[in-house]
C-alpha atoms as a printed R data frame, in Angstrom:
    type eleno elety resid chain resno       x       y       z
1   ATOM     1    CA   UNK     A     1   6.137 -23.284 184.057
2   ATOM     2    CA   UNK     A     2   6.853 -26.418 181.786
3   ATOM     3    CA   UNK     A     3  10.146 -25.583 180.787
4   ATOM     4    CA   UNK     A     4  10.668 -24.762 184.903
5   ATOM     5    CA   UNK     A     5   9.548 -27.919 185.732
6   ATOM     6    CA   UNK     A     6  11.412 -30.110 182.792
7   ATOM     7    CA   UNK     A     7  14.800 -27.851 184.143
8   ATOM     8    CA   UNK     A     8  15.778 -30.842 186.770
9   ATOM     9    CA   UNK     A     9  15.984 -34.493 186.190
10  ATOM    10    CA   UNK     A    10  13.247 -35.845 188.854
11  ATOM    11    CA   UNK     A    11  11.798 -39.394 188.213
12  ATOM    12    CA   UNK     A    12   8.392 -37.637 188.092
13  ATOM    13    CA   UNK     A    13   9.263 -36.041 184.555
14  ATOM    14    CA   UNK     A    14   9.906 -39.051 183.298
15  ATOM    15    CA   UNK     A    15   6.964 -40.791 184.398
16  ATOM    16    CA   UNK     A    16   4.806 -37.869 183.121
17  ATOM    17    CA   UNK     A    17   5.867 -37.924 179.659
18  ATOM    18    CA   UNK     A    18   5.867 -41.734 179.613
19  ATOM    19    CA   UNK     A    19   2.059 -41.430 180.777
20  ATOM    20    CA   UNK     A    20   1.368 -38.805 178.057
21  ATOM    21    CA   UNK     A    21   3.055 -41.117 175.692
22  ATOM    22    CA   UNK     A    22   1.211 -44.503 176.485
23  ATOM    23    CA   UNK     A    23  -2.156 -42.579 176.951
24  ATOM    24    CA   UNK     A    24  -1.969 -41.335 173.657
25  ATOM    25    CA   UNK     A    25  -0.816 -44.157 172.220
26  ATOM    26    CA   UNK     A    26  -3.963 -45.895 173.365
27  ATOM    27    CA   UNK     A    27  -6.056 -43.310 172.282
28  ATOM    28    CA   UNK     A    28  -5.117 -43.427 168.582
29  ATOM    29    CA   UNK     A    29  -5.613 -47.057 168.713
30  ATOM    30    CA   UNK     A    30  -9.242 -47.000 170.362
31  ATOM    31    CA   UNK     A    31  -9.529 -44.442 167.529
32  ATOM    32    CA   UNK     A    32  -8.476 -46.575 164.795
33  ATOM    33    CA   UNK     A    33 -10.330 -49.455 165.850
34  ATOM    34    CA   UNK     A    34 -13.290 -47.492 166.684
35  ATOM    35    CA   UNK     A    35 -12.980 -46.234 163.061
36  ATOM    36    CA   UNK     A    36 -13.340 -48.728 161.202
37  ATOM    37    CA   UNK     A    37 -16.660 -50.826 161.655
38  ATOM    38    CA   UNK     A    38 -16.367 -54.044 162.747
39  ATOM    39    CA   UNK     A    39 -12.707 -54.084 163.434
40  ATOM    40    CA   UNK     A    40 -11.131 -56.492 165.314
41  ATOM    41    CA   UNK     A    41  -7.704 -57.400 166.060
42  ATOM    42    CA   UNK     A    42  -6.170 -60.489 165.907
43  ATOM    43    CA   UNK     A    43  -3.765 -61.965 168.629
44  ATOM    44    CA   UNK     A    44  -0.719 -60.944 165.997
45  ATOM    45    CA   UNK     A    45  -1.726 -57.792 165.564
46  ATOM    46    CA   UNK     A    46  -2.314 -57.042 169.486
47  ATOM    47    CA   UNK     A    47   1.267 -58.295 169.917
48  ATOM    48    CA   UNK     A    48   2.334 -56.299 167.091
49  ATOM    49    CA   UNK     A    49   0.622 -53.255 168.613
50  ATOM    50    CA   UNK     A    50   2.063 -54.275 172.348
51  ATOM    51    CA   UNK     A    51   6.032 -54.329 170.895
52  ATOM    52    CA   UNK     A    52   5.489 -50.736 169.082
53  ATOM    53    CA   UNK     A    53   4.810 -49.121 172.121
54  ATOM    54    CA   UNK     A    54   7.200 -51.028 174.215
55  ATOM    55    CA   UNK     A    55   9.786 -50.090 171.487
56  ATOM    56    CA   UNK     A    56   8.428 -46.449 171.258
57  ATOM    57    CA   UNK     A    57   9.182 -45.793 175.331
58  ATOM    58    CA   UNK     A    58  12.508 -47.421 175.428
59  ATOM    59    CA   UNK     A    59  13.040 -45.176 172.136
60  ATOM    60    CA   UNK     A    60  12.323 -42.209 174.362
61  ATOM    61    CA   UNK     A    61  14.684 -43.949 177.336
62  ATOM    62    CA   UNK     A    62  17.367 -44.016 174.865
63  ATOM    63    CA   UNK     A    63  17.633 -40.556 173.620
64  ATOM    64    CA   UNK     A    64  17.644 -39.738 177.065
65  ATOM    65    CA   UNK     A    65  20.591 -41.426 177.908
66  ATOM    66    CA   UNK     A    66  22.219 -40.612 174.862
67  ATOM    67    CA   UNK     A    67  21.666 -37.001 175.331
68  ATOM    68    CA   UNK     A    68  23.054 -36.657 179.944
69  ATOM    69    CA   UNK     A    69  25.219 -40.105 179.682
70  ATOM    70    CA   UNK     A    70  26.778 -38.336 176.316
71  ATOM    71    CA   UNK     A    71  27.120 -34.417 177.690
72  ATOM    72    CA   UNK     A    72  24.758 -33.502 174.977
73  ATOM    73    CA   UNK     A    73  22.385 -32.272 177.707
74  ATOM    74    CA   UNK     A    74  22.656 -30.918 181.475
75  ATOM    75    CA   UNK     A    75  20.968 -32.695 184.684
76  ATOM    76    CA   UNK     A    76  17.691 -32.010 182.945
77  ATOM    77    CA   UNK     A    77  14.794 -34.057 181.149
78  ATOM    78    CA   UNK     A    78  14.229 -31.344 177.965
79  ATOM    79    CA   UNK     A    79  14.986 -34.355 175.682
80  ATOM    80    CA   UNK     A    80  12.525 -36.416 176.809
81  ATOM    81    CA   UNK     A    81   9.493 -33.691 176.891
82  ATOM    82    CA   UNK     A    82  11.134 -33.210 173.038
83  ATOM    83    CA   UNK     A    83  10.660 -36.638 171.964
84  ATOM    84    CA   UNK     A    84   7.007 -37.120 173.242
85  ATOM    85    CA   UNK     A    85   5.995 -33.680 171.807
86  ATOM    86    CA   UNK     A    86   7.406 -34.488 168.702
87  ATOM    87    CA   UNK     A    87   6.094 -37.942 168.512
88  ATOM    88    CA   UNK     A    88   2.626 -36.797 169.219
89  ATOM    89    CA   UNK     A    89   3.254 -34.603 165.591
90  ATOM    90    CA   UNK     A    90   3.021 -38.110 164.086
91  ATOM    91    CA   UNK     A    91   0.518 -40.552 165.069
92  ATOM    92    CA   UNK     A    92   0.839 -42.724 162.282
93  ATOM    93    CA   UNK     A    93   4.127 -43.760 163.335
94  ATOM    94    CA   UNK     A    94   1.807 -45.916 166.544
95  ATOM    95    CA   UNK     A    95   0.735 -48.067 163.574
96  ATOM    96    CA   UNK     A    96   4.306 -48.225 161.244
97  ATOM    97    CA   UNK     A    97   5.703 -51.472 162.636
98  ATOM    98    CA   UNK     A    98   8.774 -51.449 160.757
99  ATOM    99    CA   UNK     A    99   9.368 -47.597 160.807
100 ATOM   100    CA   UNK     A   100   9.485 -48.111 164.690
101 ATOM   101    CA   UNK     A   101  11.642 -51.118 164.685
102 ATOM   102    CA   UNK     A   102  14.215 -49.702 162.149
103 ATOM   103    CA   UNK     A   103  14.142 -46.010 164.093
104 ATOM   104    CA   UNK     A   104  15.370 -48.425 167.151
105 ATOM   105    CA   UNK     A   105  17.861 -49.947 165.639
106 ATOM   106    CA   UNK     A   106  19.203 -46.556 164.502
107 ATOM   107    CA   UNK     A   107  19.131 -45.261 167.916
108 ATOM   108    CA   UNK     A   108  21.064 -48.401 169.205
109 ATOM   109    CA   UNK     A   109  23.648 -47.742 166.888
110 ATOM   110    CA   UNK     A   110  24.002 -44.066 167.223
111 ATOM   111    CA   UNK     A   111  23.978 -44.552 171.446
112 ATOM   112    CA   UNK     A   112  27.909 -46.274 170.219
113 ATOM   113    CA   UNK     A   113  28.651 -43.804 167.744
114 ATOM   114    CA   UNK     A   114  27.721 -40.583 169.797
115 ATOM   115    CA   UNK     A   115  29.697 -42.227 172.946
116 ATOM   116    CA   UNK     A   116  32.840 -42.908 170.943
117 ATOM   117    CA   UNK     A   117  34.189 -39.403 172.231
118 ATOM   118    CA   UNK     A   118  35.702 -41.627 175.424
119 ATOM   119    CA   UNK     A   119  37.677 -43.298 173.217
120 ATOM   120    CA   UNK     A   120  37.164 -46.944 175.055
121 ATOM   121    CA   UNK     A   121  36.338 -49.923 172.816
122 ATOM   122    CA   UNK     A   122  36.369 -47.621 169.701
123 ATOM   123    CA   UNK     A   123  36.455 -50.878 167.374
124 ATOM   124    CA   UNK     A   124  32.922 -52.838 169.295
125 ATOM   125    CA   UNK     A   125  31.537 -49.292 169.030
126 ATOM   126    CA   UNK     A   126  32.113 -49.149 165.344
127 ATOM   127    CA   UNK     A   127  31.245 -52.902 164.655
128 ATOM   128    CA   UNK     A   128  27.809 -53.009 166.921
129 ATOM   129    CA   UNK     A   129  26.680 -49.672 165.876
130 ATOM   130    CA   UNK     A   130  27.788 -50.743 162.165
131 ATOM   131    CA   UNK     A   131  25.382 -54.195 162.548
132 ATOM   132    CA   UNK     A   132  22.565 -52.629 163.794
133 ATOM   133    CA   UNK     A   133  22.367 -50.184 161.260
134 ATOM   134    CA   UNK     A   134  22.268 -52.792 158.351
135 ATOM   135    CA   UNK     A   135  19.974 -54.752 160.385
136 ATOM   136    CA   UNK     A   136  17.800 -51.649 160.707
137 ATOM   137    CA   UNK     A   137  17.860 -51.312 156.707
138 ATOM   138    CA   UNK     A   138  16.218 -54.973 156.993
139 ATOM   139    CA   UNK     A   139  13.193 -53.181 157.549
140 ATOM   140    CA   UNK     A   140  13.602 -49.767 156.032
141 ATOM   141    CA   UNK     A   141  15.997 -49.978 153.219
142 ATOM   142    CA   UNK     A   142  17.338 -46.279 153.515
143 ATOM   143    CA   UNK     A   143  18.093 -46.292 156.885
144 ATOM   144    CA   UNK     A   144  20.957 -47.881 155.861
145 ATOM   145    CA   UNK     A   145  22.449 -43.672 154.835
146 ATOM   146    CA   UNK     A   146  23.667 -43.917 158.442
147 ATOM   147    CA   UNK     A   147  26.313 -45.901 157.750
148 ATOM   148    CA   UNK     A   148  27.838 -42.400 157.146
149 ATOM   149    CA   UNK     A   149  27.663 -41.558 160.459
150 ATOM   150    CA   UNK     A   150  30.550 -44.208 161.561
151 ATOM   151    CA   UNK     A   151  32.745 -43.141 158.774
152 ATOM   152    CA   UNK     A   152  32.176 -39.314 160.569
153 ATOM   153    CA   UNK     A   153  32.817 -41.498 163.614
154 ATOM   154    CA   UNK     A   154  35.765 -42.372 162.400
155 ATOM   155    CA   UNK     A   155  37.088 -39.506 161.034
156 ATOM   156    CA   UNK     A   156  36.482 -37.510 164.301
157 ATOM   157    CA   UNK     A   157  37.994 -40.014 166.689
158 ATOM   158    CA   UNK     A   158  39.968 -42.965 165.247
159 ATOM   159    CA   UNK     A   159  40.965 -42.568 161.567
160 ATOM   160    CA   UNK     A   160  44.758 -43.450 161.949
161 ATOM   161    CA   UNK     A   161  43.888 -47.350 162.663
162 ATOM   162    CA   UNK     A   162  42.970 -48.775 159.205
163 ATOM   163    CA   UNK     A   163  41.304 -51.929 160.605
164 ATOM   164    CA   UNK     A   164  38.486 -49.281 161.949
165 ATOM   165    CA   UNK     A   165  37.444 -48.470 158.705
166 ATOM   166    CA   UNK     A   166  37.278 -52.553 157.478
167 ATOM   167    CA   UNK     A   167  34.972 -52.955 160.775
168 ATOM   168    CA   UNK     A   168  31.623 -51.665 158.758
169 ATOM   169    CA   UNK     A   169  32.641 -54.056 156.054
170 ATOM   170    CA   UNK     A   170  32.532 -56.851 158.326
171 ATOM   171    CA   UNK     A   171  29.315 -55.963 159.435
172 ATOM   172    CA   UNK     A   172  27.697 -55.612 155.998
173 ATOM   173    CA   UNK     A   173  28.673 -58.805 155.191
174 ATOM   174    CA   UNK     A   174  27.772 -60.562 158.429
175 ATOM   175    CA   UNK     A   175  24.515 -59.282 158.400
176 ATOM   176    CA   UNK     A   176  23.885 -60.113 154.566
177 ATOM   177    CA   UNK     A   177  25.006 -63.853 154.873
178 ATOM   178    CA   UNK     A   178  23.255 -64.408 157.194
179 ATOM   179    CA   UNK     A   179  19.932 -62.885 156.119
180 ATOM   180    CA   UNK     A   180  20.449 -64.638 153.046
181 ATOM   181    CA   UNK     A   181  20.626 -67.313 154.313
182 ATOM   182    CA   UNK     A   182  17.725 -67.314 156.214
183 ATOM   183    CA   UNK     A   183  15.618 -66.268 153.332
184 ATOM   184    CA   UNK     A   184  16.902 -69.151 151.482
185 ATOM   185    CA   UNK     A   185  15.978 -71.375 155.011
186 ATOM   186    CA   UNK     A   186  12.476 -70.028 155.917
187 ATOM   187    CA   UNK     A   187  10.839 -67.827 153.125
188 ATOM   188    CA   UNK     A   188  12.509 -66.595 149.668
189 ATOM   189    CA   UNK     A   189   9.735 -63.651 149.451
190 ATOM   190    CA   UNK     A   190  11.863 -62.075 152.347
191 ATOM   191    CA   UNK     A   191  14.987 -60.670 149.541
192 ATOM   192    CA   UNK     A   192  11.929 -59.604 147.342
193 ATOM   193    CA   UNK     A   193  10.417 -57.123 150.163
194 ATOM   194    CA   UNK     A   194  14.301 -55.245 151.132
195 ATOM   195    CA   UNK     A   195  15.063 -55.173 147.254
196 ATOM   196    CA   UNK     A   196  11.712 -53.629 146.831
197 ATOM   197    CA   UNK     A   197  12.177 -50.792 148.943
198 ATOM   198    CA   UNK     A   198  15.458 -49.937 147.139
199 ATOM   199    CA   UNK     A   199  13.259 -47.290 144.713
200 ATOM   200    CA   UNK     A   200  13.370 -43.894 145.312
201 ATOM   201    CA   UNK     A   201  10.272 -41.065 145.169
202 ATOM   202    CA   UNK     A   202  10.683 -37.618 145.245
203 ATOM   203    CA   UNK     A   203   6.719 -37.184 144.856
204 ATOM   204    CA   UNK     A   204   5.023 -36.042 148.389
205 ATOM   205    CA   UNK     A   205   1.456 -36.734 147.322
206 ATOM   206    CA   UNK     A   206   0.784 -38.442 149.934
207 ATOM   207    CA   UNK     A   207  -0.800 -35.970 151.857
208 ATOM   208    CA   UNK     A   208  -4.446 -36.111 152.171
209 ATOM   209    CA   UNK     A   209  -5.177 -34.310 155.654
210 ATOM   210    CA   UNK     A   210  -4.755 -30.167 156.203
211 ATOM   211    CA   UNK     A   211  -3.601 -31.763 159.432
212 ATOM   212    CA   UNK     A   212  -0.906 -33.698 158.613
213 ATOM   213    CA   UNK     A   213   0.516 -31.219 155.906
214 ATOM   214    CA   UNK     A   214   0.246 -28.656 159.139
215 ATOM   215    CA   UNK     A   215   2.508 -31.484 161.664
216 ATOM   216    CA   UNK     A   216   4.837 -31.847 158.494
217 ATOM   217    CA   UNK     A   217   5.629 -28.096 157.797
218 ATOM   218    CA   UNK     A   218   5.661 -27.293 161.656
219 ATOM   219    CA   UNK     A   219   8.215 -30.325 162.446
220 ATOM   220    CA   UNK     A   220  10.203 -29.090 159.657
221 ATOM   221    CA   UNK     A   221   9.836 -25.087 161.185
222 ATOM   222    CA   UNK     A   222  11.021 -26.613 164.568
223 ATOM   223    CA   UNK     A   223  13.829 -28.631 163.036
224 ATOM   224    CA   UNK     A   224  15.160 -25.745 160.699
225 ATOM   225    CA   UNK     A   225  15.222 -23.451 163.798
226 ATOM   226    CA   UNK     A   226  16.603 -25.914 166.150
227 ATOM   227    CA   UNK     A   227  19.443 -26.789 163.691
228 ATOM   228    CA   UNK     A   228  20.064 -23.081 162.802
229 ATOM   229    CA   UNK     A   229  21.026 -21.825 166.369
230 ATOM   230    CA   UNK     A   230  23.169 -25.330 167.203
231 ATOM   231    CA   UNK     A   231  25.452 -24.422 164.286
232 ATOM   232    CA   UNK     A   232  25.377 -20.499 164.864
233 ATOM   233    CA   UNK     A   233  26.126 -21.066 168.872
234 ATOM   234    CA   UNK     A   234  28.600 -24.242 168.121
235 ATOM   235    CA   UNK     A   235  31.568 -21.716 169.488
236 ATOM   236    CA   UNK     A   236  29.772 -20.961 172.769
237 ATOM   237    CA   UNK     A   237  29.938 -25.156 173.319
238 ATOM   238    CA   UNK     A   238  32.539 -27.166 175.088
239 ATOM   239    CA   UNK     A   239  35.302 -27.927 172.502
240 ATOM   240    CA   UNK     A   240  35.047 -31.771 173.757
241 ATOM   241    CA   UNK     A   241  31.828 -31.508 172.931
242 ATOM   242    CA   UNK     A   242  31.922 -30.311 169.652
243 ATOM   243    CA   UNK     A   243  32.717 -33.967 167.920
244 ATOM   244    CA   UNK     A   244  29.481 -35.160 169.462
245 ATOM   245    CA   UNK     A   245  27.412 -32.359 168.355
246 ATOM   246    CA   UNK     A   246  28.225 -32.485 164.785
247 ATOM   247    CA   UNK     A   247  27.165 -36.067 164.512
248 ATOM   248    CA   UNK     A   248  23.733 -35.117 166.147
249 ATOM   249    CA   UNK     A   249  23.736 -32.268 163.133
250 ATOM   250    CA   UNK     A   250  24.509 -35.273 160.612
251 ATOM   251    CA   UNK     A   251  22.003 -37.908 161.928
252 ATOM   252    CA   UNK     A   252  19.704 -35.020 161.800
253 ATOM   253    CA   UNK     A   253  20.387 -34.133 158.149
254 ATOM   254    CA   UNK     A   254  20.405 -37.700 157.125
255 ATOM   255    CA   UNK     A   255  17.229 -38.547 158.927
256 ATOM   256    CA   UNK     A   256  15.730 -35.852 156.217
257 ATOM   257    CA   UNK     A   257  17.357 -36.792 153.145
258 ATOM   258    CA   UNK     A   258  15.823 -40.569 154.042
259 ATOM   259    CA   UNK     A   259  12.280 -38.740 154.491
260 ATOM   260    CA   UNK     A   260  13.376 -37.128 150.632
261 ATOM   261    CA   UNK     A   261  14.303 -40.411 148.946
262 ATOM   262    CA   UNK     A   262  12.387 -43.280 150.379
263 ATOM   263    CA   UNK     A   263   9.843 -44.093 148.141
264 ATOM   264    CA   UNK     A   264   7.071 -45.461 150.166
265 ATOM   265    CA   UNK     A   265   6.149 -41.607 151.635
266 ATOM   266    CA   UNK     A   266   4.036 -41.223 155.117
267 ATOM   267    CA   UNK     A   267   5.155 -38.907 157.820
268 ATOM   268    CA   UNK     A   268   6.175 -41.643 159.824
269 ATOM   269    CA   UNK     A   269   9.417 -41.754 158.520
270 ATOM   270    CA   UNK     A   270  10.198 -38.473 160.663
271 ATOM   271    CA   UNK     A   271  10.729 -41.003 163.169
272 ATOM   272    CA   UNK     A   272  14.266 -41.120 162.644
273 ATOM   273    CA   UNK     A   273  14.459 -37.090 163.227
274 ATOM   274    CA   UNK     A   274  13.361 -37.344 166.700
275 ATOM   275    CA   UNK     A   275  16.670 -37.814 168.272
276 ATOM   276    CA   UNK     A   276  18.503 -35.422 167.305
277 ATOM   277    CA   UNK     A   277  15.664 -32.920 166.973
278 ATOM   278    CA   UNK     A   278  15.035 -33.341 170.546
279 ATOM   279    CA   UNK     A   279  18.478 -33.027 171.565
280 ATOM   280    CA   UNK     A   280  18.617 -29.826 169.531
281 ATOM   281    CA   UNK     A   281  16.016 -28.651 170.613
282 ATOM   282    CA   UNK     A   282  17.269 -29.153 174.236
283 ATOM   283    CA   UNK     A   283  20.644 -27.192 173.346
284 ATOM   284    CA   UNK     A   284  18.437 -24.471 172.266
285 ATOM   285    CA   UNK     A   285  17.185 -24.313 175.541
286 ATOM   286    CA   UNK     A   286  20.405 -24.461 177.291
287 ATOM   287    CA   UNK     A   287  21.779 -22.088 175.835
288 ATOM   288    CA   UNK     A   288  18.989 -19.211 175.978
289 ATOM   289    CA   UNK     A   289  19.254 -17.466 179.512
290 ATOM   290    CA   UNK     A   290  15.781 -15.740 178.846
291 ATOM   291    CA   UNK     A   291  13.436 -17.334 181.134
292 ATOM   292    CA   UNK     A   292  10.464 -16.159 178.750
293 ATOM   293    CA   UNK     A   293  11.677 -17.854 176.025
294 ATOM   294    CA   UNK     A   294  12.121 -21.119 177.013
295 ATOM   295    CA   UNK     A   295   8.692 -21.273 178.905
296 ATOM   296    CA   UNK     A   296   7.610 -20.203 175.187
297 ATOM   297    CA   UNK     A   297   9.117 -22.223 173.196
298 ATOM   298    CA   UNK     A   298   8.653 -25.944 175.658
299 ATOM   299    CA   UNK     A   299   4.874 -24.611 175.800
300 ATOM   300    CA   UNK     A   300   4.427 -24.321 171.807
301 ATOM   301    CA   UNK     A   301   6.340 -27.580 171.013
302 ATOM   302    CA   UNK     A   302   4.213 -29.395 173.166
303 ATOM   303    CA   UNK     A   303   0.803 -27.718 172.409
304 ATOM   304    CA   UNK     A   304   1.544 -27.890 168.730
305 ATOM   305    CA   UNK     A   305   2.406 -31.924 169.306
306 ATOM   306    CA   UNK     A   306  -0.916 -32.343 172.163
307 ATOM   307    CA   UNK     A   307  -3.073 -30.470 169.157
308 ATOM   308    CA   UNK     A   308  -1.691 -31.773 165.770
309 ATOM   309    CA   UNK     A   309  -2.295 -35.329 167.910
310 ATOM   310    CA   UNK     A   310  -6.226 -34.322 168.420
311 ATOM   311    CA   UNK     A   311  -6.739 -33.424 164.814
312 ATOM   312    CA   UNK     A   312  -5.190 -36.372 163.350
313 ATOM   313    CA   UNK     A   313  -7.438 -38.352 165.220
């Protein structure tokens, strides 16, 4: 029945999962607050609080365009049931300010990157999406591996023009001048916090709930499955579309090696899987003509997220 009614693109998905998404966004914050006696938040923090869920539905908004305006899904809203359910896997991301913000700024820049395929403005695509991925690294050093994805960019679409590949060059350097300079203008401390987050940590001890180690291994079940049968069905996809689809396999592969490598740990960094995971997860859908299956499969995702949400609590 859910995958039935998430099959058409009707204005009433969308305001359902944006419901489910600012309900339980809520909800973990009563939680939090309720948890610890004698909290109160400041007017900072309830701003703080406001912008992360503003930020976390036009996140959703976002891979939903990316995945009809792009091709990378039919006149459905799969993507956007996707993203909630797999949000709701990790709550701590409602309280990881700069997780959020930097996850945006990816998703900014991979909207140009992933609609390069047209060809039109192929050099602002590469510059914008280039800039807002070192600005994302502002506030989560590693997010700056994405930078890979333009030179894929690139490589699929526009490699014979040599200025294309100076373009991410210019936007290193635009954005580092001027955060530099700002440092130097308003507060110094700000170069110590991005060169602190240049460690790495392979250790994943940070893991104290049965229900968090259960969202992590089930979000990485879901992914390995959802990545398995886009690259064993690639041939069954448009060829036009194939460009397009292997950069959702990158981001996707990145977005893990940056959960590897990043040394401050917390499964709020699978924020940055949740695009492509959800368009993935979508093309699985798509492509399976058993009825069964896909009321299956849209019913567990979003049980295990509505559930793995409750006992994180």
């Amino acid at each position: 029945m859910i995958a039935s009614v998430f099959s058409k693109s009707r204005p009433f998905n969308y305001i359902l999962v944006t419901v489910l998404l600012v309900l339980c966004y809520f909800i973990y914050q009563f939680q939090s607050a309720g948890t610890a006696s004698g909290a109160s938040f400041s007017w900072f923090e309830v701003i703080q609080k406001g912008v992360i869920l503003l930020l976390l539905v036009a996140s959703l908004f976002i891979t939903n365009f990316i995945a009809k305006r792009n091709g990378l899904s039919k006149d459905n809203s799969y993507s956007a049931l996707f993203f909630v359910s797999f949000l709701l896997f990790i709550p701590s991301a409602f309280d990881n300010f700069k997780i959020v913000l930097s996850s945006f700024f990816i998703l900014l820049a991979m909207r140009r990157l992933i609609s390069m395929k047209s060809l039109l403005t192929p050099k602002e695509k590469i510059f914008d999406a280039s800039l807002w991925i070192f600005i994302a690294a502002l506030f989560h050093f590693w997010s700056i591996l994405f930078i890979f994805i333009v030179f894929v960019s690139i490589i699929f679409h526009v490699s014979g023009d040599y200025r294309n590949w100076v373009l991410p060059f210019i936007a290193f350097f635009t954005v580092g001048i001027l955060f530099i300079f700002f440092s130097l203008l308003i507060d110094k401390e700000w170069l110590d916090v991005v060169w602190n987050q240049t460690g790495t940590d392979f250790e994943f001890y940070y893991l104290e709930k049965s229900a968090s180690n259960a969202a992590l291994v089930l979000y990485a079940l879901f992914s390995v499955v959802f990545l398995l049968s886009m690259i064993f069905t690639m041939s069954k996809r448009p060829i036009i579309m194939l460009a397009s689809y292997k950069k959702v396999i990158f981001i996707s592969l990145i977005s893990v090696l940056i959960y590897i490598i990043s040394p401050e740990k917390s499964n709020s960094l699978l924020l940055f899987g949740l695009m492509p995971i959800s368009v993935l997860a979508t093309g699985f859908i798509e492509i399976n003509k058993d009825s069964v299956l896909k009321e299956i499969v849209t019913a567990t995702v979003l049980a295990c997220g509505v559930l793995l949400f409750i006992f994180q609590l």
